[in-house]
C-alpha positions in Angstrom: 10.5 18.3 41.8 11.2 16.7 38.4 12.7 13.8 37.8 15.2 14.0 34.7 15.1 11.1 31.8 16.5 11.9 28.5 15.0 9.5 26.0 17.2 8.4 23.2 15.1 8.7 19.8 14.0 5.1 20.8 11.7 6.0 23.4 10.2 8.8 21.9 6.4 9.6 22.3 5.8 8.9 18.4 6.6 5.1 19.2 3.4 2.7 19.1 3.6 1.3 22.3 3.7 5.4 24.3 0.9 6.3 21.8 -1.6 4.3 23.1 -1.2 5.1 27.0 -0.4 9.1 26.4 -3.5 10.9 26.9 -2.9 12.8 24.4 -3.2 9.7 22.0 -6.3 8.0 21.0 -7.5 5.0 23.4 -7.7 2.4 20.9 -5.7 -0.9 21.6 -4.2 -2.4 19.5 -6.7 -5.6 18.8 -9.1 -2.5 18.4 -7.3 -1.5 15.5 -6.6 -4.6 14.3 -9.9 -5.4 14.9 -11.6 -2.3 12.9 -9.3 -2.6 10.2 -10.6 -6.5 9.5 -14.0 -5.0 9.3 -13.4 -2.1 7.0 -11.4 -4.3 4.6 -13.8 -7.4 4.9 -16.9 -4.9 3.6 -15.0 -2.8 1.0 -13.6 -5.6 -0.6 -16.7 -7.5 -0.1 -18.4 -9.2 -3.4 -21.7 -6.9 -2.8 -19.8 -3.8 -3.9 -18.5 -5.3 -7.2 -15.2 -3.7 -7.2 -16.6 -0.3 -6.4 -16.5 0.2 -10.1 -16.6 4.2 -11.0 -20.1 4.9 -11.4 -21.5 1.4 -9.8 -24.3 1.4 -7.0 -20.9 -0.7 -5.2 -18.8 2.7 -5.6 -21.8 4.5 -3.9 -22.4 2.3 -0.8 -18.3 2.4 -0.7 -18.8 6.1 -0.7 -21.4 6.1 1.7 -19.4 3.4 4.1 -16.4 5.8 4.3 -19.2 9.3 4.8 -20.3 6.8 7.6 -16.9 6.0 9.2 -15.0 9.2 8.9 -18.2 11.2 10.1 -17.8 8.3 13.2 -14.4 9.9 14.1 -15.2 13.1 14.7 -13.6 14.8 11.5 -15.4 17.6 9.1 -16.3 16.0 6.0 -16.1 17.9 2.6 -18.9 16.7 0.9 -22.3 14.5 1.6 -23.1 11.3 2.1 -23.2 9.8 -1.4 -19.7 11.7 -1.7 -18.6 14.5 -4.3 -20.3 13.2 -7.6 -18.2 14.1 -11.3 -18.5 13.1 -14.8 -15.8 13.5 -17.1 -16.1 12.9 -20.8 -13.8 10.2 -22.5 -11.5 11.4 -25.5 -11.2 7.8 -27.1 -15.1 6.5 -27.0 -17.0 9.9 -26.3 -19.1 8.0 -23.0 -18.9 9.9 -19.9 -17.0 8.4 -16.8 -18.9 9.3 -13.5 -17.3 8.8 -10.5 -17.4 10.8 -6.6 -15.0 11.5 -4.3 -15.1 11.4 -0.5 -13.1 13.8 1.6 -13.0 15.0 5.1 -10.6 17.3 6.5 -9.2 17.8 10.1 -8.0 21.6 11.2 -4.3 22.8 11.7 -3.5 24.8 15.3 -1.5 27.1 14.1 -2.5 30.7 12.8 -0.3 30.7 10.1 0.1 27.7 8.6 -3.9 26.2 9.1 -4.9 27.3 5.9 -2.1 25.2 4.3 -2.7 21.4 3.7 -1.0 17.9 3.7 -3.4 15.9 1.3 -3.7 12.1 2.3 -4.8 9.8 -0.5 -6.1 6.4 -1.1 -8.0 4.9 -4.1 -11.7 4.4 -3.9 -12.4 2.1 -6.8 -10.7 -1.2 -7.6 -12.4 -1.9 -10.9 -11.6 0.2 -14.2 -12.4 -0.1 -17.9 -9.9 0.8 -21.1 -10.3 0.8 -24.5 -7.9 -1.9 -26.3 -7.3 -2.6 -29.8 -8.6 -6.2 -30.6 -8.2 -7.5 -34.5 -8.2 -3.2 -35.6 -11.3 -3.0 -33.2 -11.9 -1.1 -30.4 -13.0 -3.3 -27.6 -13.9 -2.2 -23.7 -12.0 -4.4 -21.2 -12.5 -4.6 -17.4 -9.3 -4.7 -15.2 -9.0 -5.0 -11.8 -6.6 -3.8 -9.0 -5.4 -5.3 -5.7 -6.9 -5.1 -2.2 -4.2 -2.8 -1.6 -6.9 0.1 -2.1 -8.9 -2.2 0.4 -6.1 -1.7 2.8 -5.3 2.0 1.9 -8.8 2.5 2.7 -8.9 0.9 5.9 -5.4 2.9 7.0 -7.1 6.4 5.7 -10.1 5.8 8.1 -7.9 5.0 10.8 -5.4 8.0 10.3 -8.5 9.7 10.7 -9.1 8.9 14.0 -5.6 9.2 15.2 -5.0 12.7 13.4 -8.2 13.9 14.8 -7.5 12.7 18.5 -4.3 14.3 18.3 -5.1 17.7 16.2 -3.4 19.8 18.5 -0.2 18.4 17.4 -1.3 19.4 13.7 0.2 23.0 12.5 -1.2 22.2 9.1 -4.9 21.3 8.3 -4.9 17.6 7.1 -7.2 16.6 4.3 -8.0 12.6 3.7 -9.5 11.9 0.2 -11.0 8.9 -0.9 -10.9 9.2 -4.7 -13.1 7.9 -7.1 -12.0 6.5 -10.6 -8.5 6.1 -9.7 -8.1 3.2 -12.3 -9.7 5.1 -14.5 -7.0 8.1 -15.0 -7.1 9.2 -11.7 -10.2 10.9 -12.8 -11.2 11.7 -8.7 -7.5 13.1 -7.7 -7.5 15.1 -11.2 -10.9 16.5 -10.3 -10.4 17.1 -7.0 -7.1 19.2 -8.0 -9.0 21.1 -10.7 -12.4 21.4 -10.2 -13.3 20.3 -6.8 -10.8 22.0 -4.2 -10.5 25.7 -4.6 -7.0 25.8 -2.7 -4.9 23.9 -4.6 -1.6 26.3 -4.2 -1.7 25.5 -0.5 -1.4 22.0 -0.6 2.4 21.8 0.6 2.6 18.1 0.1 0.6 14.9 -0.4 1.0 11.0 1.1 -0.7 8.3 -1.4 -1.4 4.9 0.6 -1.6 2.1 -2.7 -1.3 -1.6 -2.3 -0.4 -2.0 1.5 -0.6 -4.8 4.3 2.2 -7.0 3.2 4.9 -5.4 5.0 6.9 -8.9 5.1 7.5 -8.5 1.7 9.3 -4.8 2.0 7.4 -1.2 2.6 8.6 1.1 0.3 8.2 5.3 -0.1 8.2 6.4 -3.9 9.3 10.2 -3.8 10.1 10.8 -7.4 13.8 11.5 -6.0 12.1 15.0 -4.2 15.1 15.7 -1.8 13.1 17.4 0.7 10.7 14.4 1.3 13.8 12.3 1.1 15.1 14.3 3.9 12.1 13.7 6.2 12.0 9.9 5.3 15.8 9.6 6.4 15.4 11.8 9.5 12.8 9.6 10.8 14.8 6.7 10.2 17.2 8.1 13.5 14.1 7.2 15.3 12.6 4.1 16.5 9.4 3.3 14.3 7.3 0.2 13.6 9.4 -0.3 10.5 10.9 2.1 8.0 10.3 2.2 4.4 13.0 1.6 1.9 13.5 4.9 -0.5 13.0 3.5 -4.1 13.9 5.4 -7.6 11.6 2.8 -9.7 8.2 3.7 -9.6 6.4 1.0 -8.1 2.9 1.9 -10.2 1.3 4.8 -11.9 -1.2 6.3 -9.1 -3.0 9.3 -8.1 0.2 10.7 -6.8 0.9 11.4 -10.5 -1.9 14.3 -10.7 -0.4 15.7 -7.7 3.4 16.1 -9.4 1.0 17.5 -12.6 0.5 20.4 -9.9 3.9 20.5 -8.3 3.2 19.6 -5.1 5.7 16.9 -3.3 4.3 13.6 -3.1 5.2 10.4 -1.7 3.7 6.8 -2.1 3.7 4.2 0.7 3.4 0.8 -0.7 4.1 -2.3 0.3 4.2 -3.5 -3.5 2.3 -5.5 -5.4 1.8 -9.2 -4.6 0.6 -12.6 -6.8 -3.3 -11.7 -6.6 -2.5 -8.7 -7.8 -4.7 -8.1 -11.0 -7.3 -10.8 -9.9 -11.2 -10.7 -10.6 -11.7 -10.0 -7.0 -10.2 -8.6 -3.8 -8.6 -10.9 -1.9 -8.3 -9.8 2.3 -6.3 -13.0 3.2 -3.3 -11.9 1.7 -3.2 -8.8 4.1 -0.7 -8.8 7.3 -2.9 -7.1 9.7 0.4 -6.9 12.1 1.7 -5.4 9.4 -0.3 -2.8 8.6 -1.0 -1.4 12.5 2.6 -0.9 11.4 2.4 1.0 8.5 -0.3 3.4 10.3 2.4 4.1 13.2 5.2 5.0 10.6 2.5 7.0 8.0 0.9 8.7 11.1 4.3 9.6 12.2 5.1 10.9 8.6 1.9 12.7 8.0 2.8 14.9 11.6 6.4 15.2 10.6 5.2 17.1 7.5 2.3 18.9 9.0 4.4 20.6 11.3 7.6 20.7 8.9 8.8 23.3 6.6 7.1 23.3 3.2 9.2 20.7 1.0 10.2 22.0 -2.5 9.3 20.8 -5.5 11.6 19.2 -7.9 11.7 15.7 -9.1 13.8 15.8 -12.0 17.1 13.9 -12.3 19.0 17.3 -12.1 17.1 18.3 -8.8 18.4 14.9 -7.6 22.3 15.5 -8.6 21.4 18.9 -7.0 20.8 16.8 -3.5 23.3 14.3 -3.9 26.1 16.8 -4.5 25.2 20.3 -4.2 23.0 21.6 -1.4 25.5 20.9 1.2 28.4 19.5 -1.1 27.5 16.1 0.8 25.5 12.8 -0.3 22.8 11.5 2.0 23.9 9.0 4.0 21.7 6.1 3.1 22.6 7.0 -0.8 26.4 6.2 0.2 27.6 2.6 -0.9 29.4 2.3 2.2 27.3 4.4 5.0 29.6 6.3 7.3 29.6 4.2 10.8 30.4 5.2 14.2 31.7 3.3 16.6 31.3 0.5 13.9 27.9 0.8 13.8 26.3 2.6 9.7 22.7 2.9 12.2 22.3 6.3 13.6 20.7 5.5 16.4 23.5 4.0 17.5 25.8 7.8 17.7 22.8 9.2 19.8 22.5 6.3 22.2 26.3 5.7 22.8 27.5 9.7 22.3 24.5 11.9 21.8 22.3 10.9 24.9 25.6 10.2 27.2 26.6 13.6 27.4 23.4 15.6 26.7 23.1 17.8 29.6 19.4 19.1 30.1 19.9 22.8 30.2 19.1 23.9 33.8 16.9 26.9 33.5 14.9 24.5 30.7 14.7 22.2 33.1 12.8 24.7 35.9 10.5 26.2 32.7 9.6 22.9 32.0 10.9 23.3 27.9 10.8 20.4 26.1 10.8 18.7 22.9 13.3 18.3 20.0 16.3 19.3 17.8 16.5 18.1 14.1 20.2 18.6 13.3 21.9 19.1 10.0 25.8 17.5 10.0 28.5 16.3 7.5 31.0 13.8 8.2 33.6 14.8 5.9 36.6 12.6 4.1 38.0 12.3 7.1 35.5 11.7 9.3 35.0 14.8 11.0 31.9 16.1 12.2 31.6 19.6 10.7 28.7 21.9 9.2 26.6 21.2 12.3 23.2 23.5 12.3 19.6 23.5 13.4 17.0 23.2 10.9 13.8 22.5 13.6 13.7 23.2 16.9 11.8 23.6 19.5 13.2 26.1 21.9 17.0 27.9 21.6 18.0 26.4 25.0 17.4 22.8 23.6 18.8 23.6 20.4 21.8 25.3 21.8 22.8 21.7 23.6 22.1 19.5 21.0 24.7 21.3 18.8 26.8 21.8 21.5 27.1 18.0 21.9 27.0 16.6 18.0 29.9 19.6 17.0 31.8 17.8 20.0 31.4 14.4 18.2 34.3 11.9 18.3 35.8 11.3 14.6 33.7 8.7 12.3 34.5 6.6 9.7 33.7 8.5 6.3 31.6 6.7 3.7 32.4 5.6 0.4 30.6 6.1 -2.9 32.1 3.6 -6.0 35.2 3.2 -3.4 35.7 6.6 -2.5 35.8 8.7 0.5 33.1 11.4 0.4 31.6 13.8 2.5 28.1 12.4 3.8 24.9 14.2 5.5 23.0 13.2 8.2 19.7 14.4 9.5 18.7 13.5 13.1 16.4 13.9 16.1 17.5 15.0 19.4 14.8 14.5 22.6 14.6 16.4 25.2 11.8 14.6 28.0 10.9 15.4 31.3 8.9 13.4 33.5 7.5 14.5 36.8 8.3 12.4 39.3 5.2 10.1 41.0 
């Protein structure tokens, strides 16, 4: 005989503390993490590898470190040891930049959407050279980046641990590339796209990790305005995370994800910005949060499985694709774009309409309860002008008898107060999570 718990979007099996004692989840604790992160950033941005410069024996041993590492976590890697090696000719000095890539790759469950990919990215070098003009000559200058790629490392070799522990909740494949020559063009991403990877139109979407471990000072995702990746960011923000990323317009710095829009696949970049020693002569590790960045991996782990298992987001970052999501797709503006965000019960959080509405009079369907069915409901709603819940629908879901509730209750919905854009009422859309969670009784 089961027991019944619902579990408001709070207690859901994505949060950090159930991940680590689920079976299904890997076994590290969380001073494990912590701990492995310290030691990947501590040698990467060590002085012996130089800045990984493109091309620089401290690139290769980088190269080789994360060969070593991902190969440790049980996931297929793409390439050998020393990495994917490339050499692209300069335009403005004629030299040839030589770089490598690193890539591994972890399989998808599902028959029909393993062959399509969700590319995860972080820089591999944080030294680059450019030509300036100095006095009507051309002089070569070295710049630097921040430990941020030091960080994004450390979070792509532990995303590949996690995503290869729990593959079978992966209906897409899941590539991580480590790319060489970032500061340099994006030489590695460009190469990777068109020379290297020989599937490029089934990438679906791609996650950039640039300058993180600073959490305290803000987490942000750069979408370029895409609506649909905008859409997953603001349903998971229903849920209980680690922390949630603020949406930004600006660009926070040209990156790899750039060579991904060249190829019109969505793309999102976390950062956590960039921070005084940014543009130093060396890495610097003691500015890192490690707190903060076993963080970030919970939300970007999260992310990455929302979209592997997601429909394939559209591609449109242009300003009129935005006005097209802001006003047109369901006549409604996202809620988090309203000035004043619609509230229930007083409360603008989400969260809050599932714990004190939602989850109160959810009723576990009774013939899902003796199957066993569980698992969620992403629902679709407007609250209108005046308040009214209407244009309820399921976009996800994982079985008719859960979805059928989930509406059931939301269209039922007590009135809210509508939101305001520039002082006036509109109609606002909201994108949320329902859980359905059975325990068996000890």
């Amino acid at each position: 005989m089961r027991r019944l718990l619902l579990f408001i979007s709070m207690l859901l099996p994505l949060c950090a503390a159930a991940q680590y004692k689920n079976p299904l989840y890997s076994d590290l604790t969380e001073s494990d993490v912590v701990r492995e992160m310290k030691e990947d950033v501590g040698y990467l941005a060590s002085a012996a590898l130089e800045g990984r410069a493109a091309g620089s024996e401290g690139e290769l041993e980088a190269a080789r470190y994360m060969y070593s590492r991902f190969e440790a976590s049980g996931v297929d890697l793409l390439y050998g040891a020393d990495g994917d090696l490339f050499g692209i000719k300069r335009e403005v000095d004629g030299d040839t930049l030589r770089s490598r890539n690193v890539a591994a790759f972890i399989t998808g469950y599902d028959k029909k959407l393993k062959d399509k990919y969700i590319v995860v990215c972080a820089r591999l070098d944080n030294m680059g050279t450019s030509i300036v003009n100095v006095n009507g000559e051309q002089v070569r200058r070295t710049y630097y980046g921040a430990n941020g790629n030091a960080s994004g490392l450390a979070l792509l070799l532990q995303l590949a641990g996690k995503l290869e522990t729990n593959k079978v909740l992966l209906k897409r494949s899941v590539i991580l590339l480590a790319s060489g020559a970032s500061l340099n063009d994006c030489a590695g991403s460009w190469y990777f796209l068109n020379r290297s990877f020989g599937a490029v139109g089934d990438i679906d979407a791609a996650v950039e990790l640039n300058m993180l471990g600073t959490a305290s000072g803000g987490f942000y995702a750069y979408t370029a305005s895409n609506a649909d990746l905008n859409k997953v960011v603001t349903a998971m923000s229903s849920t209980l995370q680690p922390l949630h990323p603020e949406l930004v317009n600006m660009e926070p710095c040209p990156s790899d994800h750039r060579m991904f829009y060249d190829k019109k696949i969505p793309s999102v970049m976390f950062t956590t910005g960039m921070y005084p020693e940014y543009n130093t002569e060396k890495d610097t590790p003691s500015v890192l949060e490690y707190d903060s960045m076993e963080r970030e991996l919970e939300y970007i782990y999260n992310f990455i499985v929302e979209l592997a298992n997601g429909p394939k987001p559209d591609f449109d970052p242009s300003e009129a694709a935005k006005e097209l999501y802001l006003t047109g797709r369901s006549g409604a503006v996202p809620y988090y774009e309203c000035d004043v965000r619609p509230t229930f019960l007083g409360s603008p959080d989400p969260a809050m309409f599932l714990k004190k509405w939602v989850y109160v009079y959810l009723k576990y369907p009774k013939q899902a309860v003796e199957q066993g069915i569980q698992g969620r409901v992403l629902v679709d709603f407007v609250i209108d002008e005046k308040g009214k819940v209407v244009n309820v629908k399921a976009v996800r879901s994982s079985h008719p008898l859960l979805e059928e509730e989930a509406l059931r209750v939301i269209k039922a919905s007590p009135d809210w107060k509508p939101g305001r854009v520039r002082g006036k009422k509109v109609r606002s859309e909201i994108s949320l999570n329902v859980e359905f969670r059975l325990e068996k009784k000890k």
